[in-house]
DOFI-582669 format. One line per field, with one value per residue (C-alpha): x, y, z; residue in three letters. Coordinates in Angstrom, 2 decimals, decimal comma. Layout:
BEGIN
X	[X;...]
Y	[Y;...]
Z	[Z;...]
kolpa	[Ala;...]
//
This chain:
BEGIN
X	[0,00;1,70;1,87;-0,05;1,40;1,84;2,50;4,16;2,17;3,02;1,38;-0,98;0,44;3,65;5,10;4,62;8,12;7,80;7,39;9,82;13,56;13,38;15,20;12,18;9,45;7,71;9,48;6,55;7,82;11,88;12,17;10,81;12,80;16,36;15,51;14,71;18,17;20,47;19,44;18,05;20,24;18,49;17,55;15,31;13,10;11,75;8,02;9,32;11,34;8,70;6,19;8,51;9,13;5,40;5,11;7,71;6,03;2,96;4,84;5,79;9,44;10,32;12,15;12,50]
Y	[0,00;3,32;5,91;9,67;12,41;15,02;18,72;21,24;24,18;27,69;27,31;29,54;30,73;31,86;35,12;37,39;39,70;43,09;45,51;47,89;48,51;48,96;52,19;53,53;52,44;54,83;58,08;59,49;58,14;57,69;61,53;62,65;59,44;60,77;64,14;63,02;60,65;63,16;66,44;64,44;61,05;57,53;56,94;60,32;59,10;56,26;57,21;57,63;55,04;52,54;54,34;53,82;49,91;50,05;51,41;48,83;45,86;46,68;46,82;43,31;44,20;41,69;44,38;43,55]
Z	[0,00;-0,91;1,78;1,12;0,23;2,38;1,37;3,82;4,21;6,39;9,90;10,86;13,59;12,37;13,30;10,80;9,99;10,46;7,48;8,51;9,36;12,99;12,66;10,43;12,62;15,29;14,38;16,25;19,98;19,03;18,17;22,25;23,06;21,27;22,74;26,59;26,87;24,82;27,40;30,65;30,30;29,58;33,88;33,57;30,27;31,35;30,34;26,68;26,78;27,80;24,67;22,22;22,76;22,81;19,69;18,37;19,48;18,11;15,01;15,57;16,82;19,72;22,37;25,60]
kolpa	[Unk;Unk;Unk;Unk;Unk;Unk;Unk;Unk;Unk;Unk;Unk;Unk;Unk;Unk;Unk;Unk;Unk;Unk;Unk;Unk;Unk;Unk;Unk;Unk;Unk;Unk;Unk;Unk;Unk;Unk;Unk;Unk;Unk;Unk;Unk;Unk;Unk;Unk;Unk;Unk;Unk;Unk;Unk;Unk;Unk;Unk;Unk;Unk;Unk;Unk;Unk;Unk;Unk;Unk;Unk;Unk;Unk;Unk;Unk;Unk;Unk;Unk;Unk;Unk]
//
């Protein structure tokens, strides 16, 4: 008896690759990001810091 075929196919729930460079994505929370660490340092930004990986993630960046 031969065995069936069987044809790969993409799961379903694979991870779809974001669209973007992550330098390109969320200009809109890495510009007050840039700003904040550059005049206050990185320990006093933590509110845009947080907004911006945010923003990436839901660009389907993995940041931790």
């Amino acid at each position: 008896m031969a065995e069936p075929t069987t044809i790969a196919t993409p799961q379903a729930d694979a991870e779809e690759k974001p669209k973007l460079k992550i330098c390109c994505a969320c200009p809109d929370t890495r510009k007050p990001r840039d700003e904040c660490v550059v005049q206050k340092g990185e320990e006093h930004c933590e509110e845009f810091i947080e907004a911006h990986k945010v923003c990436l993630r839901s660009k389907g960046f993995k940041v931790s």
